[in-house]
Structure formats: structure tokens, C-alpha cells
N, C-alpha and C positions, 0 to 999 in steps of 0.2 A: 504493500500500500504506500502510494509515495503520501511525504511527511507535507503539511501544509505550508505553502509561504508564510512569513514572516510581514505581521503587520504593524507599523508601530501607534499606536491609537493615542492624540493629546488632546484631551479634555480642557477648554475655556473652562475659569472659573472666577467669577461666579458669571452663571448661565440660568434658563428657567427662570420659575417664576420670584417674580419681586414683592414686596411688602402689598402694594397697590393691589395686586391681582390676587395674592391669597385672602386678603380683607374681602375683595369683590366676591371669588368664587363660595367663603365660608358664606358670608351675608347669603348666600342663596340656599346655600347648602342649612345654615342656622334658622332662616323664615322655613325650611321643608321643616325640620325637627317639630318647628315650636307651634309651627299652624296646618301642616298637612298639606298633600297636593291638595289641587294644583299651589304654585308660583308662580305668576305672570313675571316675565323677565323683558323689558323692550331692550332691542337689540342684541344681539350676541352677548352676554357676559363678560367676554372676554374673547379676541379673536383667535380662537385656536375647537379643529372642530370635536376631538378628542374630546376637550372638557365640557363642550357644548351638549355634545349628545350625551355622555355620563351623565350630568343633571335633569337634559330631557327623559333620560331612563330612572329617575327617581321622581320624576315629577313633575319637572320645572315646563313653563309653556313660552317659549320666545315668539314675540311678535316685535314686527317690526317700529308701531303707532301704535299708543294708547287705542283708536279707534274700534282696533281688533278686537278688544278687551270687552267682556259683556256688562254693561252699564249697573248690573244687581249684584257683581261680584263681592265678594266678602273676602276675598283671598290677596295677601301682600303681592305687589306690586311693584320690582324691582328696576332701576335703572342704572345700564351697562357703567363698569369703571373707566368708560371714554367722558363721560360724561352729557349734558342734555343743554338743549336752549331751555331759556326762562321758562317757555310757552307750555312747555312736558310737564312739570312740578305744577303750575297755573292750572293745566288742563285736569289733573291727577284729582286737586283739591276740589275742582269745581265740577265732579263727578263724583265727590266723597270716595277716593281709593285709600286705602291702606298702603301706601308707598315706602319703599326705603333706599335712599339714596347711596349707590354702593362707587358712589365716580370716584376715582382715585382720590388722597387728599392734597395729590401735588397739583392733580389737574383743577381741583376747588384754587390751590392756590393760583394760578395761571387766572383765572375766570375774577379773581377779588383782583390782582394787578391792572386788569384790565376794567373793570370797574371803578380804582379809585383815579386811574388816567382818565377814563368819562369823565368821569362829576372833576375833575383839575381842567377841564376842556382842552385835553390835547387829543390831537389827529394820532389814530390809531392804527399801530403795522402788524400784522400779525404773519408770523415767518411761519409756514406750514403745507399743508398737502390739504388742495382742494377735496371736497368730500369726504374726505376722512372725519368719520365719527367726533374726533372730539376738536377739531375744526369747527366742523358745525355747531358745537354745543358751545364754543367761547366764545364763536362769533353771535350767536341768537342769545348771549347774556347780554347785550347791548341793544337798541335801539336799528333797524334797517339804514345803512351808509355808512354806520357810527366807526365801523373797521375796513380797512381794508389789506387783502391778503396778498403776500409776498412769499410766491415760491421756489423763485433761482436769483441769482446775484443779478441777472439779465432785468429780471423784475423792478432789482433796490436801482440797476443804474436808471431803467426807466420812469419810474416813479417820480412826478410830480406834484408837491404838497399844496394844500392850499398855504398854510403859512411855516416857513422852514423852522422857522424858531418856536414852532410848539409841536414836537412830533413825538411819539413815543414808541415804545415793539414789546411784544413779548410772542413768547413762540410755543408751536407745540413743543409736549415736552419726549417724544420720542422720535426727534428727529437724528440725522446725522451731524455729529460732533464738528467733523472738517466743513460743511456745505454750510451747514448754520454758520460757522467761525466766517468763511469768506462772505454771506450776507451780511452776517453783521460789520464787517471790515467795510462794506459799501455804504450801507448806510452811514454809520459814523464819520466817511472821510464825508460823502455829500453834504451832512448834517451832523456836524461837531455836536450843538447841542443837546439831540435825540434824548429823549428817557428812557433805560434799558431796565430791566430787572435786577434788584438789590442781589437775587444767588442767581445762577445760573435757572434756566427753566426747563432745560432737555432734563432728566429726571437720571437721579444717580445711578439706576440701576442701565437704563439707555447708555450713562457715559462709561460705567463697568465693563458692559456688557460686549462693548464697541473698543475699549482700552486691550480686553484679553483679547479679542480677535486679531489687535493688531501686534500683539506679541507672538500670537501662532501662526499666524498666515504665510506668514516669511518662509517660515521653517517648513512647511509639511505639504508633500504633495497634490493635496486634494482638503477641501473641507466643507462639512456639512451643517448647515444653520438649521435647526429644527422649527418649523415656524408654518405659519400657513401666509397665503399669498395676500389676504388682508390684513396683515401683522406689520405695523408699519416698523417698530423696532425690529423683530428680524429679519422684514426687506433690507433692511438700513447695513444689518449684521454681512448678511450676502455682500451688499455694496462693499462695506469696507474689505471683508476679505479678498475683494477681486483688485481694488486699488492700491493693496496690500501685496500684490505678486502673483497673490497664488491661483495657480493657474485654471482648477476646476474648484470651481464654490458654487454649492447649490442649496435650494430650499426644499425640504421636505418637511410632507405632516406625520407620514408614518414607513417605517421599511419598505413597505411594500412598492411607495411612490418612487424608490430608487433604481435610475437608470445604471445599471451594473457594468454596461460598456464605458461609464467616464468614470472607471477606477480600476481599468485595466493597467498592470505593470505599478500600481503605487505603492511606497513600502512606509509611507506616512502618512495619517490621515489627523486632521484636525476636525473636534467637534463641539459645538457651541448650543445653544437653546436662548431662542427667544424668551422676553420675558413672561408670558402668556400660554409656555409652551412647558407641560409637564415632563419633568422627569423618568417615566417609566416608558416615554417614548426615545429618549439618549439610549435607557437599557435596553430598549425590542432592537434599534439600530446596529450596536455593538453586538447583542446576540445573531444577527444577520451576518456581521463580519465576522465573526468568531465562528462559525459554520463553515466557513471558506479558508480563513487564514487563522496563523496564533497568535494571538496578539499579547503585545506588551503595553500596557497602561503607563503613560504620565500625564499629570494633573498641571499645568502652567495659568500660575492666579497671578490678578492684579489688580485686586480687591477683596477687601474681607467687607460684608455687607450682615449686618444687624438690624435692619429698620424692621419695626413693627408699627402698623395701623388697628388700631380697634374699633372694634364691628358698630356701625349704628347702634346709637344709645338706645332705640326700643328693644335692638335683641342682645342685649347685655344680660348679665345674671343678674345685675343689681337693678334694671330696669323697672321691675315693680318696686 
């Protein structure tokens, strides 16, 4: 029996899911416990479809619009950690839902930024990807005109203010590290002035998560972002690894989506996980690999990540 090739396998760390998406997916998982199917969820939970359908198999019922939702429900009401416009929350109350807001707490923080630059009356920029879920939830925190979106450097050179000396930006916060960097490098040479964000707004686990790919990419013949193709951070992740060197970088949601012809001849493989994108789908991957080849494990971090968010105060223990 010949002996299996030699693979050498290097794990991104940290990868998978962030503080924001474990708060989002328990909140769903915590309203099934405490109230029973269903769970009305608008929008994906979380963009990954693994975790999607695991909660629609307990219970949970995704739609896209409150509208979906039947007007007699008694059953909580959950909205995606991309977050929502005003008009979601508005609509929720004024149909008496039982809602729980599960939107990251970074992307709340993005959404008050942007609110206190409103009411300061400055012209608002918002660095981001059209349609993207929580795009649309920062921009419908405001007023219709009140923002306007900025999605390539091409964008910031073209951009004409109405008044230069009152402008402000905040951006999604799972975008890419380097593209964001050069937007904001234009804006601020146009507009010295500009009002940026006191911390950074791309969100810690995005800039982790983008730091180790670029540590691994260099090194390793081939590398796999775990992630679904709505997943704007591990689009982001793919991006970086390919501007990074390396030569085949792809997205997958699960083993099975892996084209086997572009890892023909590799004897290193780099693996990473979006933030949104479970863990036990790295393991099914590496057990695919480990069927073919023997693999050696190393772990290459460049971040140690602690953050914790706790669940909407109604579904606390201390809640009563």
C-alpha cells in the first residue's frame, strides 16, 4: 500500500466565530430555550449557512421582512447581528412583537457614531459595500440623503461635499484593513478636516482575523477561508490571502464544496475561518485532507482574543 503524501496543515489563529456572533447565535438559541418554537429571526442570523439551518432544525423561522411574520404572533422576534434601519425596531413595536435585538455591539457602536455626527450636522461618509446587511441598517439609522456611501478610493477621489469643512466617515466594520486604510488616506488628504472614528470601526476580530492570514499566506501553498459567499469578512479573508502571494485561496462552506484539482502537488496548506463560520466545519475540512494525505499541524497566531458580549437583558438569568 503506498504511504500517503505529506501535508503540512497551518491553522490562522484566531479564526471562526467572534464575541458579536456567539452573542447573536446564543440570543437565538436562548429565546428557543426560554419560549419555545417557533423564533422569528429576520434575516440570516448570521451569514454562514451551517449555522442557519442548525437553528432552523430547532426551531428558528428566518424571514427576510417583519411582513412575513403573522400579525397574532406571541413568539420572540429576533434581528440579524448585521444589524437593522430604524424603521425594523419602529415597525416591531407598532405590531406589538416581542423583539430582541441581537446586532453586534460594535455595529450599535458604528450606528451611535453616526448619529451623534447627525444631530453635530456634519455631511456623512460611510466606507462600505452597497447592500450589505449592515450597510443598510447604518444607513436607515438616519434620515433618507443624510449619508452617503463610499466604496473604492475611486469613490473618496470623486466625491464632492457640499461643505469641505464639515464632513465626517465611519465605516462598516468588516471590511478590509488595507482598502479601508487607502480610502481613508483619500479622504483625509482631500479633507484634512474630516471626523473619523475615536477607535478604529473595522471590528477587532475582522482586523485579527485579516493580520493571521497575512502571516500565513506567504508561507503555504494553497489556502482555505471557511466562509460563505455572503460573508463579507471572509470574502475580505480570501482577498487578503491572494494579495498576500498565495497562489490558490479559496472560499468554502463545507468539504464537500472543495474543488480537489487546485491542490494538486501542494505540501502546505493554510487554513483560516471567517468570523460567522463554525468551527467543526475547519474539523470536516482537515478530516477530508487527512483521508488523502498525513498531515502535520501548526497553529500560526497573531492575536489572543477575549471579548465577551452578553445576551439581551430580557434573556439574562437575572432578567426577572
Amino acid at each position: 500500500m503506498n504511504a500517503k503524501p505529506k501535508l503540512k496543515i497551518v491553522l490562522c489563529s484566531p479564526r471562526g466565530f467572534c464575541a458579536g456572533v456567539v452573542r447573536a447565535i446564543d440570543t437565538v438559541e436562548r429565546a428557543l430555550t426560554l419560549y419555545g418554537a417557533p423564533v422569528y429571526v429576520r434575516h440570516e442570523i448570521v451569514h454562514n449557512r451551517y449555522v442557519v439551518d442548525s437553528l432552523r432544525a430547532k426551531g428558528a423561522i428566518f424571514v427576510e421582512e417583519l411582513a412575513e411574520i403573522p400579525d397574532d404572533t406571541k413568539a420572540p422576534v429576533v434581528f440579524s447581528a448585521h444589524g437593522v434601519p430604524k424603521s425594523v425596531p419602529a415597525d416591531a413595536q407598532r405590531r406589538n412583537f416581542f423583539s430582541l435585538d441581537a446586532t453586534c455591539p460594535l455595529v450599535t457602536k458604528v450606528h451611535r457614531e453616526a448619529a451623534i455626527h447627525f444631530k453635530r450636522g456634519h455631511e456623512i461618509l460611510l466606507i462600505g459595500h452597497s447592500h450589505h446587511p449592515e450597510v443598510v441598517g447604518t444607513v436607515g439609522q438616519l434620515p433618507a440623503g443624510a449619508v452617503t456611501l463610499i466604496e473604492t478610493a475611486e469613490d473618496a477621489e470623486k466625491f464632492t461635499p457640499k461643505d469641505a469643512g464639515n464632513l465626517a466617515f465611519v465605516t462598516q466594520t468588516t471590511l478590509s484593513i488595507d482598502d479601508t486604510a487607502e480610502i481613508v488616506a483619500v479622504l483625509k488628504q482631500r479633507f484634512p478636516d474630516i471626523h473619523g472614528p475615536h477607535k478604529e470601526d473595522i471590528c477587532y476580530a475582522t482586523t485579527n482575523r485579516q493580520l493571521a492570514v497575512k502571516k500565513v499566506a506567504p508561507v503555504v501553498d494553497a489556502l482555505i477561508v471557511v466562509g460563505a459567499p455572503n460573508s463579507s469578512n471572509s470574502q475580505r479573508l480570501r482577498e487578503v490571502a491572494e494579495r498576500e502571494g498565495c497562489k490558490v485561496s479559496v472560499l468554502a462552506q463545507r468539504a464537500s464544496d472543495l474543488d480537489w484539482n487546485m491542490f494538486e502537488g501542494i505540501r502546505s496548506l493554510g487554513i483560516t475561518a471567517g468570523a460567522s463560520a463554525p468551527e467543526v466545519i475547519v474539523e470536516e475540512i482537515m478530516d477530508a485532507f487527512a483521508a488523502c494525505y498525513e498531515l502535520e499541524v501548526e497553529t500560526v497566531s497573531a492575536a489572543e482574543e477575549n471579548e465577551f458580549f452578553p445576551l439581551p437583558r430580557s434573556l439574562r438569568p437575572d432578567a426577572a
